[in-house]
C-alpha positions as CSV (number, residue, x, y, z in Angstrom):
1,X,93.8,103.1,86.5
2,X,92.6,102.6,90.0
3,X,95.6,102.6,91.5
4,X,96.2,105.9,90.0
5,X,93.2,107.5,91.5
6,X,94.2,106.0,94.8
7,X,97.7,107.6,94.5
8,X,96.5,111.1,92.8
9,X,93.8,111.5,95.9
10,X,95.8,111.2,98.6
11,X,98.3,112.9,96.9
12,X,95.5,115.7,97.1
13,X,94.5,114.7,100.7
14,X,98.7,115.7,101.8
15,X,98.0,118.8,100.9
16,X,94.5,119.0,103.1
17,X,96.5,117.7,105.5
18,X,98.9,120.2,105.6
19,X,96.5,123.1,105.6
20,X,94.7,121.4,108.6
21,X,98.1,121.2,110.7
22,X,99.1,124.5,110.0
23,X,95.4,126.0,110.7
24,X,95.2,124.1,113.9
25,X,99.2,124.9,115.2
26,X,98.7,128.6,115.0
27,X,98.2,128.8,118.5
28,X,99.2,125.5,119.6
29,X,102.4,124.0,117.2
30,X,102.0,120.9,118.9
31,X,98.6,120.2,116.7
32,X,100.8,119.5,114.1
33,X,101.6,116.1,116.0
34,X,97.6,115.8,116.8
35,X,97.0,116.0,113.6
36,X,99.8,113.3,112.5
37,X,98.5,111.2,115.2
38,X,94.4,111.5,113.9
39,X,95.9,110.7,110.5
40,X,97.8,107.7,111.6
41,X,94.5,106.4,113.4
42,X,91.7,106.8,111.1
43,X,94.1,105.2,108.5
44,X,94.5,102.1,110.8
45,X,91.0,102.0,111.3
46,X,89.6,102.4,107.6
47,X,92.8,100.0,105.9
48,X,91.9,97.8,108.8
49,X,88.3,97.3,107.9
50,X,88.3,97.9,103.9
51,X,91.2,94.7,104.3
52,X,90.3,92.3,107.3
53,X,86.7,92.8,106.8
54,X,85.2,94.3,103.3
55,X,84.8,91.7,100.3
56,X,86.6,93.1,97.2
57,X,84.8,95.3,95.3
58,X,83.6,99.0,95.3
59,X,83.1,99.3,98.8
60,X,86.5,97.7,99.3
61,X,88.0,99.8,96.6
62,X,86.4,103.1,98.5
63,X,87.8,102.3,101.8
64,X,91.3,101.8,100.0
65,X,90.9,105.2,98.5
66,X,89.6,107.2,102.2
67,X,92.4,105.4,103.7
68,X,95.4,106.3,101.3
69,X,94.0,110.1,101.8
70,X,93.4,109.9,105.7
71,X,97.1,107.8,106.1
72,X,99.4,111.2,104.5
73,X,98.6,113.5,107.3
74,X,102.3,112.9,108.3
75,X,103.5,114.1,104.9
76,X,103.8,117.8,105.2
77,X,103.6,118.0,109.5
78,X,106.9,115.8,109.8
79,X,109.1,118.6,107.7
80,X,107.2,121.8,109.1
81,X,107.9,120.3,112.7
82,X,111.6,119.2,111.9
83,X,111.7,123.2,110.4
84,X,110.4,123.8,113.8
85,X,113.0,122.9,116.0
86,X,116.4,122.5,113.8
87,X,118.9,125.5,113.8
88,X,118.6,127.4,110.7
89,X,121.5,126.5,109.4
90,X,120.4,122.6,109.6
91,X,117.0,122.9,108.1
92,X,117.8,121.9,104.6
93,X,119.5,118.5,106.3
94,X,117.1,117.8,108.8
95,X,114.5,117.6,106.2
96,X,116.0,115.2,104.2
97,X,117.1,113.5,107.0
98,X,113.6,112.9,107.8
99,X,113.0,112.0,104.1
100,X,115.6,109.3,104.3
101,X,114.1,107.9,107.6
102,X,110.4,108.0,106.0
103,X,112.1,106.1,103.1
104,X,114.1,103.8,104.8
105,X,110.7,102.6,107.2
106,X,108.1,102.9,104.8
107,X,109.0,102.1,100.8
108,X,111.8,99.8,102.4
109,X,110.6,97.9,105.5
110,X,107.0,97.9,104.8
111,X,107.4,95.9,101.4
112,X,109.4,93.6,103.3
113,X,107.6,93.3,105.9
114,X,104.7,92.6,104.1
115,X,106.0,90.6,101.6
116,X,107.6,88.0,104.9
117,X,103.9,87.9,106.5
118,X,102.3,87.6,103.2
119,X,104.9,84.5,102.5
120,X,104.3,83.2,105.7
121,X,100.2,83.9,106.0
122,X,99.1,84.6,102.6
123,X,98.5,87.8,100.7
124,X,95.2,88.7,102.8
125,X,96.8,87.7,106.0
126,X,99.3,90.7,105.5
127,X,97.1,93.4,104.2
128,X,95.2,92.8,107.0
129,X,97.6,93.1,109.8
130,X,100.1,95.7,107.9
131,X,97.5,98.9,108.9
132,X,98.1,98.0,112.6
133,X,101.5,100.0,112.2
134,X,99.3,103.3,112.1
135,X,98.2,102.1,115.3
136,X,102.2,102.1,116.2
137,X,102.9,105.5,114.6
138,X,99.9,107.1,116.4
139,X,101.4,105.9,119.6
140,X,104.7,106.6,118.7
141,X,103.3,110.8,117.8
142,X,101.4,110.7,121.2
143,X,104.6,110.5,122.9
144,X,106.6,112.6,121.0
145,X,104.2,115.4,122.3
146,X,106.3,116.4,125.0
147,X,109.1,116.2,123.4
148,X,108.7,118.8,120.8
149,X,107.6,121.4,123.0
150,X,110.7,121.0,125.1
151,X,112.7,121.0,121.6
152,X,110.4,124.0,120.7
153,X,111.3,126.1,123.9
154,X,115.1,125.4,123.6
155,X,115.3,126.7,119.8
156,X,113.4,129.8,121.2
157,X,116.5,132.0,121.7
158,X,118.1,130.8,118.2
159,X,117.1,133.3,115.3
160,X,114.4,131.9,113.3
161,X,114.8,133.2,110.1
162,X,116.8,132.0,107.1
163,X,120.1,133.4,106.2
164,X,119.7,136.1,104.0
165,X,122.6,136.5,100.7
166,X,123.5,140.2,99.4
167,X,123.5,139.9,96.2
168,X,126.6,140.8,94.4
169,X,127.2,144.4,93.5
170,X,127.3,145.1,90.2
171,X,130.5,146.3,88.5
């Protein structure tokens, strides 16, 4: 049962997340990446504590919970800024591209990962020292700053919009 609260609030928090990047891009799209990279952070920090340094117990159990929600900032942002900067006609891949990458790092890697320090260090060893790749991804957001907003100003001339389909006439 708890791990089913932990899933169904940050499931919750995505979606938070995904209002705050779109409310704080309106003006500036590279928030979106801001707001991946606060995400990333606090995640690190909390999972860092509630696992290196909290007993187990409730306060364990609520750090686990704030940093599940604060860790799926990324969720919603990584698609809207691939949407961004992708020809039209490439959206559709791009995304799940992205979705295959996300995949492939995190419900693939990390369990190995974790499982090959855990076998090595023990079980509290690696939940420990598995947060510290938010500390990566925040890094790895911060530079990809620059990045988008060349990607975003070489898409500019490209039409925006999504094909449009007549429908067929009637007969």
């Amino acid at each position: 049962m708890k791990a089913a609260v932990v899933l169904l609030l940050s499931s919750l928090a995505a979606v938070l997340w995904g209002v705050l990047a779109d409310m704080t891009s309106r003006t500036k799209p590279q928030n979106k990446i801001w707001v991946m990279a606060l995400s990333s952070l606090s995640s690190f920090i909390v999972l860092t504590i509630a696992f290196a340094v909290l007993p187990a117990g409730p306060q364990q159990y609520a750090a686990i919970i704030a940093g599940a929600m604060l860790m799926t900032g990324s969720i919603g942002s990584v698609s809207a800024i691939s949407i961004d900067v992708v020809h039209p006609g490439m959206r559709a891949t791009a995304v799940a591209v992205g979705v295959l990458i996300g995949n492939l790092l995190g419900l693939g890697a990390g369990p190995l990962v974790s499982g090959m320090v855990s076998d090595k260090y023990g079980l509290a060893a690696a939940l420990a020292v598995v947060p510290a790749f938010g500390l990566l991804a925040t890094i790895a957001f911060a530079l990809t700053v620059g990045l988008y907003k060349r990607d975003l100003a070489g898409i500019a001339g490209i039409v925006r919009k999504p094909i449009a389909f007549e429908a067929p006439a009637a007969a």
